[in-house]
N, CA, C and O atoms as a GROMACS GRO file, in nm:
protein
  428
    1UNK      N    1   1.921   0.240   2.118
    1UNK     CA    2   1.880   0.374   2.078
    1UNK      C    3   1.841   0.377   1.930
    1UNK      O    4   1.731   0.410   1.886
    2UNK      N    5   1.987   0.326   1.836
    2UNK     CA    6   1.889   0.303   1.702
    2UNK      C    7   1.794   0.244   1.656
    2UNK      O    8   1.742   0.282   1.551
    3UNK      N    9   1.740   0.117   1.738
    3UNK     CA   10   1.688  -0.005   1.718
    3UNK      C   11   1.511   0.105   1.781
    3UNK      O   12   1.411   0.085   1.711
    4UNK      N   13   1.500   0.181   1.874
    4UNK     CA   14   1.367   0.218   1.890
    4UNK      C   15   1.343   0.385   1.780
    4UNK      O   16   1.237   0.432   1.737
    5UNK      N   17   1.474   0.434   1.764
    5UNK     CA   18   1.414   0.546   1.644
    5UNK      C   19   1.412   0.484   1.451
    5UNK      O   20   1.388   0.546   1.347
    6UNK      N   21   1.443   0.367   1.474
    6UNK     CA   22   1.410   0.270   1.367
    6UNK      C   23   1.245   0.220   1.349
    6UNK      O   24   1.171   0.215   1.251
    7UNK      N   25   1.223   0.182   1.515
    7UNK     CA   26   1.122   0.139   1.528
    7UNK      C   27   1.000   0.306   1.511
    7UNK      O   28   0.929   0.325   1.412
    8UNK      N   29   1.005   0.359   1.578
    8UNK     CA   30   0.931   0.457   1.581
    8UNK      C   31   0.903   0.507   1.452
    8UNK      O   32   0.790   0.550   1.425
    9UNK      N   33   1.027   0.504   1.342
    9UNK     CA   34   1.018   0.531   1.238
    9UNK      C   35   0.901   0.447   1.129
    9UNK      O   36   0.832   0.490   1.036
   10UNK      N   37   0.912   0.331   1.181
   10UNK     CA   38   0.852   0.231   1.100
   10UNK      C   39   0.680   0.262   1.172
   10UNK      O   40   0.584   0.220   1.106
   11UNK      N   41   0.662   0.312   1.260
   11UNK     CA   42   0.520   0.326   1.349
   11UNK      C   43   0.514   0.464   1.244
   11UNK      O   44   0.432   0.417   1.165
   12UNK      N   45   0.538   0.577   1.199
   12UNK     CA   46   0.497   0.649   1.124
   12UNK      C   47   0.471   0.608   1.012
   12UNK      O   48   0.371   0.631   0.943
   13UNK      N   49   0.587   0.530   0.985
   13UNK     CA   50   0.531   0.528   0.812
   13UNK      C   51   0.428   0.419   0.822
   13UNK      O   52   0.389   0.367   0.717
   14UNK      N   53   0.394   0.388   0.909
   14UNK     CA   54   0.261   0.266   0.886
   14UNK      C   55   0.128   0.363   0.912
   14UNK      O   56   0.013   0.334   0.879
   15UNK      N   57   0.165   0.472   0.972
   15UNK     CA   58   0.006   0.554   1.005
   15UNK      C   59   0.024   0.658   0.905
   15UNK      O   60  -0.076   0.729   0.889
   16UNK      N   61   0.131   0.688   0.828
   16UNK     CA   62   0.060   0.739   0.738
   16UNK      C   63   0.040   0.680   0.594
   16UNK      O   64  -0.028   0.746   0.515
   17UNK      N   65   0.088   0.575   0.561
   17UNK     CA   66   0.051   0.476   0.477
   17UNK      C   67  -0.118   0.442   0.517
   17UNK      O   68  -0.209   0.435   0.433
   18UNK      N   69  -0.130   0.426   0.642
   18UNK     CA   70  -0.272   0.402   0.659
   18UNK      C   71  -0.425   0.467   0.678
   18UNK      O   72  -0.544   0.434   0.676
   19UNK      N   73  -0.317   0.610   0.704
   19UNK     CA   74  -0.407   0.715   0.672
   19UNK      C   75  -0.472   0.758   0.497
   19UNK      O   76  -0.570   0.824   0.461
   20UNK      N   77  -0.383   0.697   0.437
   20UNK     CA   78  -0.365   0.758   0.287
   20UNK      C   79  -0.448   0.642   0.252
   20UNK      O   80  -0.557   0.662   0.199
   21UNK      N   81  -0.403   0.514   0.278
   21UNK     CA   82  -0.524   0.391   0.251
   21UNK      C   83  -0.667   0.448   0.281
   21UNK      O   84  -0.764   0.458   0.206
   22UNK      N   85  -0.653   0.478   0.390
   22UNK     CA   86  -0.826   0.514   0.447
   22UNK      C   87  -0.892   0.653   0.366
   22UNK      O   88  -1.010   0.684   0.350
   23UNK      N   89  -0.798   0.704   0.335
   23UNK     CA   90  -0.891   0.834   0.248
   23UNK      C   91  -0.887   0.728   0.110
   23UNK      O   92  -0.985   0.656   0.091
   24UNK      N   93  -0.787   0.723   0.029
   24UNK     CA   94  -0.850   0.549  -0.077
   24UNK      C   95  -0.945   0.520  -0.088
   24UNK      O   96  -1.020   0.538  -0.184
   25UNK      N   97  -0.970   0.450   0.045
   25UNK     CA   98  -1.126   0.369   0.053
   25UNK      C   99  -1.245   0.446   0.042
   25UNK      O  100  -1.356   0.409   0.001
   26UNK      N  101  -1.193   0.602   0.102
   26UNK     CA  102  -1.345   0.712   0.058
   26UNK      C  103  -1.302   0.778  -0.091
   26UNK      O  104  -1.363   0.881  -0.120
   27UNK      N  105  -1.238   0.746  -0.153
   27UNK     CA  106  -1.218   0.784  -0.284
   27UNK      C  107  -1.195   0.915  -0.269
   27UNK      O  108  -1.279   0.984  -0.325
   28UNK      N  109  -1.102   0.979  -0.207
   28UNK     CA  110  -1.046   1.119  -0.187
   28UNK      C  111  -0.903   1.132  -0.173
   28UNK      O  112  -0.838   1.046  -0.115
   29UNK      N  113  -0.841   1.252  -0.232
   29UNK     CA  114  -0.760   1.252  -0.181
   29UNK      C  115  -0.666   1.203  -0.338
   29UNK      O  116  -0.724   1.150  -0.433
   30UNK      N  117  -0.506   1.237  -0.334
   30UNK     CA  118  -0.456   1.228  -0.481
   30UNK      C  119  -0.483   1.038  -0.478
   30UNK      O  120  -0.525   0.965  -0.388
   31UNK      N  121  -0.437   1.007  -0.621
   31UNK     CA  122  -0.447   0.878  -0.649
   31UNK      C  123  -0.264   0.843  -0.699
   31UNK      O  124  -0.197   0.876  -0.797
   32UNK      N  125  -0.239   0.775  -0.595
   32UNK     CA  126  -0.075   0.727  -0.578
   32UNK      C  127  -0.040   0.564  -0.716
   32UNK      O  128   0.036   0.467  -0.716
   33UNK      N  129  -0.135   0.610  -0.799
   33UNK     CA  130  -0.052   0.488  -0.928
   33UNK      C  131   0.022   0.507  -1.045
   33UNK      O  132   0.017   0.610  -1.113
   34UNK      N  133   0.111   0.377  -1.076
   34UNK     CA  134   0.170   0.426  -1.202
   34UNK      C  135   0.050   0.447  -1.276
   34UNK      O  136   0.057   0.567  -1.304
   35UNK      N  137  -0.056   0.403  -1.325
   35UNK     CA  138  -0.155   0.414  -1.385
   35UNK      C  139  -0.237   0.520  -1.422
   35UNK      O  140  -0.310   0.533  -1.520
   36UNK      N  141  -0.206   0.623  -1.295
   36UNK     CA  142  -0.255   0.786  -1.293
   36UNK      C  143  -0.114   0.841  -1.286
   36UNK      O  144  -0.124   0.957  -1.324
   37UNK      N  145  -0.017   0.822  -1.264
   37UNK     CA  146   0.115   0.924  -1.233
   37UNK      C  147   0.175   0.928  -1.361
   37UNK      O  148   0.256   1.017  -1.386
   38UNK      N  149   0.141   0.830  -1.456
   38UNK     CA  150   0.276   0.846  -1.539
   38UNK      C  151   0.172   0.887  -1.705
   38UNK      O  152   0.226   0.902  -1.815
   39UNK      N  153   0.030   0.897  -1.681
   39UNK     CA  154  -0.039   0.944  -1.813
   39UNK      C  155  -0.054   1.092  -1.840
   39UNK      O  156  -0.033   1.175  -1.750
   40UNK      N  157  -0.078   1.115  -1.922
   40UNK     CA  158  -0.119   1.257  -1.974
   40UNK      C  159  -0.227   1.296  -1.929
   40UNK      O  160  -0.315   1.211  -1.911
   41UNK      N  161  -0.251   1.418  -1.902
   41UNK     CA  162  -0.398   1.484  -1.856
   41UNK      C  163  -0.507   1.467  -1.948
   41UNK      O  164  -0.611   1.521  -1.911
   42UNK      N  165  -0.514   1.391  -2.088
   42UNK     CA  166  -0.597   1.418  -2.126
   42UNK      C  167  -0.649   1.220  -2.127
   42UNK      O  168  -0.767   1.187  -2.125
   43UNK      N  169  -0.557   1.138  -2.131
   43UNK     CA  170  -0.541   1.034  -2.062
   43UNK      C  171  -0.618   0.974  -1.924
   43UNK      O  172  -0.687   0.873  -1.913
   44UNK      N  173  -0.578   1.079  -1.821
   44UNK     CA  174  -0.632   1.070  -1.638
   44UNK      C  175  -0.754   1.086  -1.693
   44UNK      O  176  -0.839   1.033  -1.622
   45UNK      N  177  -0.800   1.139  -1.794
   45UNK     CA  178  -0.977   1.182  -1.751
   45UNK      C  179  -1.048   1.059  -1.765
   45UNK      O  180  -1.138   1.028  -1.686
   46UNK      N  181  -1.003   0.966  -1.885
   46UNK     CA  182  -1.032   0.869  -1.947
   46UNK      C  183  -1.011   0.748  -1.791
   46UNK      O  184  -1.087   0.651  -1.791
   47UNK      N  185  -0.959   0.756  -1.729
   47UNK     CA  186  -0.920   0.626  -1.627
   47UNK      C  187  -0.981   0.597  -1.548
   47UNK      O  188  -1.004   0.699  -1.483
   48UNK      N  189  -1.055   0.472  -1.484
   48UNK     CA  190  -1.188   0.452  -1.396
   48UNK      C  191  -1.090   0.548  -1.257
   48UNK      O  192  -0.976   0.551  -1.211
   49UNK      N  193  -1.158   0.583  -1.246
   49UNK     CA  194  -1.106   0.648  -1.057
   49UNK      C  195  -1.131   0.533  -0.949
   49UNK      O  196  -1.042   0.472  -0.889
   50UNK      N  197  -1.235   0.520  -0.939
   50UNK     CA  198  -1.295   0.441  -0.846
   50UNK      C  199  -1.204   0.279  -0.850
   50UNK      O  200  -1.160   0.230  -0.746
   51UNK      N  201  -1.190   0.213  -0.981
   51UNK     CA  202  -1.072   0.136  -0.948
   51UNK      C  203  -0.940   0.162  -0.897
   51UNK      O  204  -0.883   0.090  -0.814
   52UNK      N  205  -0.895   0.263  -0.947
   52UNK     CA  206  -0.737   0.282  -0.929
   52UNK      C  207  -0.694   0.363  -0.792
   52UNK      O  208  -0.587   0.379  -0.732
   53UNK      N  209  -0.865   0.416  -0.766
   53UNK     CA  210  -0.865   0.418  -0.590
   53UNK      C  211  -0.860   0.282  -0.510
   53UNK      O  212  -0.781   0.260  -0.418
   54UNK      N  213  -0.961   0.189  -0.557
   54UNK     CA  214  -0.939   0.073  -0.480
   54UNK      C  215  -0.808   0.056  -0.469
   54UNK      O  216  -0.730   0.067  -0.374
   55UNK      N  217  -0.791   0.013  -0.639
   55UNK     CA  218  -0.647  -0.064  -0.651
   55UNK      C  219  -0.506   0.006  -0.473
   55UNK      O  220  -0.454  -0.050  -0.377
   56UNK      N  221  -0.508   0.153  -0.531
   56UNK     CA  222  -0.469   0.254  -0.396
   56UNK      C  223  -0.479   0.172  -0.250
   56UNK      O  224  -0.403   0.112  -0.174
   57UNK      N  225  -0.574   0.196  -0.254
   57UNK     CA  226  -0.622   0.169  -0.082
   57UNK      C  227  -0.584   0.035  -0.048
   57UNK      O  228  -0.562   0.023   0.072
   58UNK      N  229  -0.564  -0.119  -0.145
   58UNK     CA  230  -0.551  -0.255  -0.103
   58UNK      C  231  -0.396  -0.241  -0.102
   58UNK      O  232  -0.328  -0.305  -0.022
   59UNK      N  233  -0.346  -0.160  -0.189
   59UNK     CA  234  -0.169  -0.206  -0.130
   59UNK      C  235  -0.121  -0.158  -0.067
   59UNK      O  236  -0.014  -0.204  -0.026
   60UNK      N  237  -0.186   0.005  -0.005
   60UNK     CA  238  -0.102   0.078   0.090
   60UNK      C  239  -0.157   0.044   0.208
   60UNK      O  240  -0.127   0.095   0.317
   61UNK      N  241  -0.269  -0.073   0.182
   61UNK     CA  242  -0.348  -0.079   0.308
   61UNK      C  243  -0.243  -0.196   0.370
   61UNK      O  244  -0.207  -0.202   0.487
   62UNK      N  245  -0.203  -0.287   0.263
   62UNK     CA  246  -0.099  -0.366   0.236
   62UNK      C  247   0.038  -0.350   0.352
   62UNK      O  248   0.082  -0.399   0.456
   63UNK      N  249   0.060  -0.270   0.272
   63UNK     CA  250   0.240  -0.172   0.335
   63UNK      C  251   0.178  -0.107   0.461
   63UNK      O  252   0.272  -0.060   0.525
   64UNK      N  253   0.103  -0.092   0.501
   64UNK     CA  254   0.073  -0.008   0.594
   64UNK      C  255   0.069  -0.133   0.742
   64UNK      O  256   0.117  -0.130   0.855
   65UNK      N  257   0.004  -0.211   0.682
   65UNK     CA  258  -0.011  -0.335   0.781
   65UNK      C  259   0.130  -0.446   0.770
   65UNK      O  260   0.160  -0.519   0.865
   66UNK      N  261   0.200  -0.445   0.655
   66UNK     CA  262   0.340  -0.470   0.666
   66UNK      C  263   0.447  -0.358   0.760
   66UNK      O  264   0.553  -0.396   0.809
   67UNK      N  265   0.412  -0.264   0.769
   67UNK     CA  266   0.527  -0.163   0.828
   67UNK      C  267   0.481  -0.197   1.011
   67UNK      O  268   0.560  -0.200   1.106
   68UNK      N  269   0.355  -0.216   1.014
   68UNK     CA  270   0.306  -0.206   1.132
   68UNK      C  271   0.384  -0.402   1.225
   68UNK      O  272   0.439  -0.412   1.334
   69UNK      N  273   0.359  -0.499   1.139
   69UNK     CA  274   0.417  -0.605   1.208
   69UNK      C  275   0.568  -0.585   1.234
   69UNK      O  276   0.630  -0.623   1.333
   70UNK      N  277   0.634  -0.492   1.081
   70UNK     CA  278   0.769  -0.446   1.127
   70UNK      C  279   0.833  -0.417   1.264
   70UNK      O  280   0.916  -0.472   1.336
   71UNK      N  281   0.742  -0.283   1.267
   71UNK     CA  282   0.747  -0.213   1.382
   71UNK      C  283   0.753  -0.256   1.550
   71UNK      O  284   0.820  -0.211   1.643
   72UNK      N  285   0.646  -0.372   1.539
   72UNK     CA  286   0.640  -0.460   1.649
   72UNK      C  287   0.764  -0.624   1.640
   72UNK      O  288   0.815  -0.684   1.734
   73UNK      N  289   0.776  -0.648   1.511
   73UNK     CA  290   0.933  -0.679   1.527
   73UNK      C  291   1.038  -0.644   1.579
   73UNK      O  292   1.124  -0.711   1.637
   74UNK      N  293   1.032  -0.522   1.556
   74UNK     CA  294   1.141  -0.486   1.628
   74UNK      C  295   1.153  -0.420   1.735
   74UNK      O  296   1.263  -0.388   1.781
   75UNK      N  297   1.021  -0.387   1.798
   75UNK     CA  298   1.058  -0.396   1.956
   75UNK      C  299   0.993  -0.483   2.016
   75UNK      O  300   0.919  -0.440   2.106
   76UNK      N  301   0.995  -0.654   1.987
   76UNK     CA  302   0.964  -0.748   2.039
   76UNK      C  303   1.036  -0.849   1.991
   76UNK      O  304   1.067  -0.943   2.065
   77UNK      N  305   1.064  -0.846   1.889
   77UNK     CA  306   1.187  -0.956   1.831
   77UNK      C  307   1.054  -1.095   1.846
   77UNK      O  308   1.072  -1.194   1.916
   78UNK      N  309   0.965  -1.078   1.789
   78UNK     CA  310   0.862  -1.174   1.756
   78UNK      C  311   0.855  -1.216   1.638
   78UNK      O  312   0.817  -1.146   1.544
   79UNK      N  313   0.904  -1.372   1.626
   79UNK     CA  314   0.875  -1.399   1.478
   79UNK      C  315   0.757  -1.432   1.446
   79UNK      O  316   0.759  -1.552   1.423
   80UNK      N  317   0.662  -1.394   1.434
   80UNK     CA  318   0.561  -1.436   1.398
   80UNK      C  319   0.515  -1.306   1.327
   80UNK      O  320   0.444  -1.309   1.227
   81UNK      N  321   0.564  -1.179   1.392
   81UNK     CA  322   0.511  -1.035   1.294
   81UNK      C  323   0.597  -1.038   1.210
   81UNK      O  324   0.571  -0.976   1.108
   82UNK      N  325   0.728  -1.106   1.217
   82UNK     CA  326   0.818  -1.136   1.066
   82UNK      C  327   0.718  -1.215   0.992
   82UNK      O  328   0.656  -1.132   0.925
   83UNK      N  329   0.679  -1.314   0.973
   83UNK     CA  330   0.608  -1.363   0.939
   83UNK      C  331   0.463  -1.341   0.856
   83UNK      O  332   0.414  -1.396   0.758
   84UNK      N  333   0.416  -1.229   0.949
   84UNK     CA  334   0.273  -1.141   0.896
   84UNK      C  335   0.319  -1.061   0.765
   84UNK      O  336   0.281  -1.067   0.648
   85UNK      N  337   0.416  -0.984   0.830
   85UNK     CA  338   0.485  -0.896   0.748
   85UNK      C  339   0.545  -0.924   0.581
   85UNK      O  340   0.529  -0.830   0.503
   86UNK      N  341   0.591  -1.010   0.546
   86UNK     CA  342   0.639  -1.092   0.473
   86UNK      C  343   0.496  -1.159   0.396
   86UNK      O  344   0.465  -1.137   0.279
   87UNK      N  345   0.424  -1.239   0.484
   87UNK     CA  346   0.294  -1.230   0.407
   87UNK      C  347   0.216  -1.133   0.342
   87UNK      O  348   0.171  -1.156   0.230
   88UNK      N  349   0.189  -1.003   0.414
   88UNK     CA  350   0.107  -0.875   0.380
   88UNK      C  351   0.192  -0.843   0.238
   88UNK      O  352   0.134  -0.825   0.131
   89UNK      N  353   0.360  -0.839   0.256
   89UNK     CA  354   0.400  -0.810   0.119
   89UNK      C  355   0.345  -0.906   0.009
   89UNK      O  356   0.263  -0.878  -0.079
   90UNK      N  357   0.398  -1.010   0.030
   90UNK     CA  358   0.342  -1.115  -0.071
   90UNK      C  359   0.188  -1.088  -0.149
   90UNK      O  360   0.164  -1.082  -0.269
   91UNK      N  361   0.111  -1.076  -0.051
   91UNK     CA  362  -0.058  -1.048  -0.102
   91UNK      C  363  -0.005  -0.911  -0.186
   91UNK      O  364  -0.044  -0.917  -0.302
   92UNK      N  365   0.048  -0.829  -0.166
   92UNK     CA  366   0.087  -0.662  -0.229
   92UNK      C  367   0.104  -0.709  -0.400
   92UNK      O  368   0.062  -0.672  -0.509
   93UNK      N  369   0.199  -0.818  -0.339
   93UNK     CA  370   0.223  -0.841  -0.488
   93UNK      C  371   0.172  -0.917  -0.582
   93UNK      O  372   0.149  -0.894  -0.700
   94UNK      N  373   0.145  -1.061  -0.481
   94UNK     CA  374  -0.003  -1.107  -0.585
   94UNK      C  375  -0.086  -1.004  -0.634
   94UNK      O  376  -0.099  -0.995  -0.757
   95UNK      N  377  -0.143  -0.923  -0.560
   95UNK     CA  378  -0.253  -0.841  -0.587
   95UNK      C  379  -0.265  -0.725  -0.690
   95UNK      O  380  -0.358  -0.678  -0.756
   96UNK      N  381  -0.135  -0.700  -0.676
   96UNK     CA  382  -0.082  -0.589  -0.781
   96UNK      C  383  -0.058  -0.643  -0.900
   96UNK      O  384  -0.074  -0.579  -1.004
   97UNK      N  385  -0.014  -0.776  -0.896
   97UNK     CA  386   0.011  -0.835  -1.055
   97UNK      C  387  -0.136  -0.874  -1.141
   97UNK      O  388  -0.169  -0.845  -1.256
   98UNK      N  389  -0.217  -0.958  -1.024
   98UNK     CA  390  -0.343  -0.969  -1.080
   98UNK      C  391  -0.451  -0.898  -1.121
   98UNK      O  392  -0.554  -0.941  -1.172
   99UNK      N  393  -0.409  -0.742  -1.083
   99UNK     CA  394  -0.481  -0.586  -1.115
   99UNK      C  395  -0.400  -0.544  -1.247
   99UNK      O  396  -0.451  -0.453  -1.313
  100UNK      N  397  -0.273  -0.604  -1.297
  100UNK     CA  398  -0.209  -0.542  -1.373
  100UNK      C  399  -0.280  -0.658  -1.485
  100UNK      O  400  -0.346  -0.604  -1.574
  101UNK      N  401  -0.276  -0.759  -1.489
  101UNK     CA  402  -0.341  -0.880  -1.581
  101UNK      C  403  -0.454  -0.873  -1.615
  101UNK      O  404  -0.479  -0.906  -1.731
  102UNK      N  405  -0.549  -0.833  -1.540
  102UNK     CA  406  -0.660  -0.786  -1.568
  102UNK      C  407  -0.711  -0.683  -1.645
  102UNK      O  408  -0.817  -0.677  -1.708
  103UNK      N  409  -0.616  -0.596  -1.629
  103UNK     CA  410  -0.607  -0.426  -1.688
  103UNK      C  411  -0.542  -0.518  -1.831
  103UNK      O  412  -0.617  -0.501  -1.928
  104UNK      N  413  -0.468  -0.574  -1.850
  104UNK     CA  414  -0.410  -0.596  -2.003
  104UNK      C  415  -0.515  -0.688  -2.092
  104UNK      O  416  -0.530  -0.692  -2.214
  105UNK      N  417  -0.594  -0.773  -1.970
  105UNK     CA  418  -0.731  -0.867  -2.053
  105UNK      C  419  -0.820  -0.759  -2.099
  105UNK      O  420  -0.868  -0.745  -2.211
  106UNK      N  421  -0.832  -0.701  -2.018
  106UNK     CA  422  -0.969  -0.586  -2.056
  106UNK      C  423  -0.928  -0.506  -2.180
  106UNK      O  424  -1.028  -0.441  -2.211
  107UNK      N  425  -0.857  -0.487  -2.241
  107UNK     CA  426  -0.808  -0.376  -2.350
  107UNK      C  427  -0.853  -0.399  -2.445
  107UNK      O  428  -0.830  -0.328  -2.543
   0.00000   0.00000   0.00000
């Protein structure tokens, strides 16, 4: 019983992680970064959008496709979506560090 409202749980948060990716990719919709969340309004105006939308859309597209092998982990007990899953994070974080390195070369 806990093991499928765990699972079910993990099937939401992957569609709406992936819903929020997919508006991302059309550049709509708020922008979920430290990069926009934590500056001043006069700051946000100054910030490419269009990157920090990408940036947006590749990691939640990320987590979204990590929550989703979750999900089928655990109502299949398949290691191999352990596996996906665990990878998709990994790329999250390569990807996020090498967007953050880049942002500190460019300055």
């Amino acid at each position: 019983m806990i093991r499928n409202i765990t699972g079910i749980l993990c099937a939401l948060a992957s569609a709406a992680l992936g819903i929020y990716s997919l508006m991302a990719f059309m550049n709509k919709g708020p922008i979920l970064t430290n990069a926009v969340l934590w500056l001043s309004q006069a700051e946000r105006e100054k910030v490419d959008k269009k990157a920090e939308y990408r940036l947006a859309a590749v990691i939640f597209g990320g987590l979204s496709l990590s929550m989703a092998f979750e999900t089928i982990y655990i109502f299949t007990y398949a290691a191999w979506a352990l596996w996906l899953m665990w990878i998709c994070l990994l790329f999250d974080l390569v990807y996020a560090m090498a967007d953050a390195v880049r942002k500190l070369t460019k300055r």
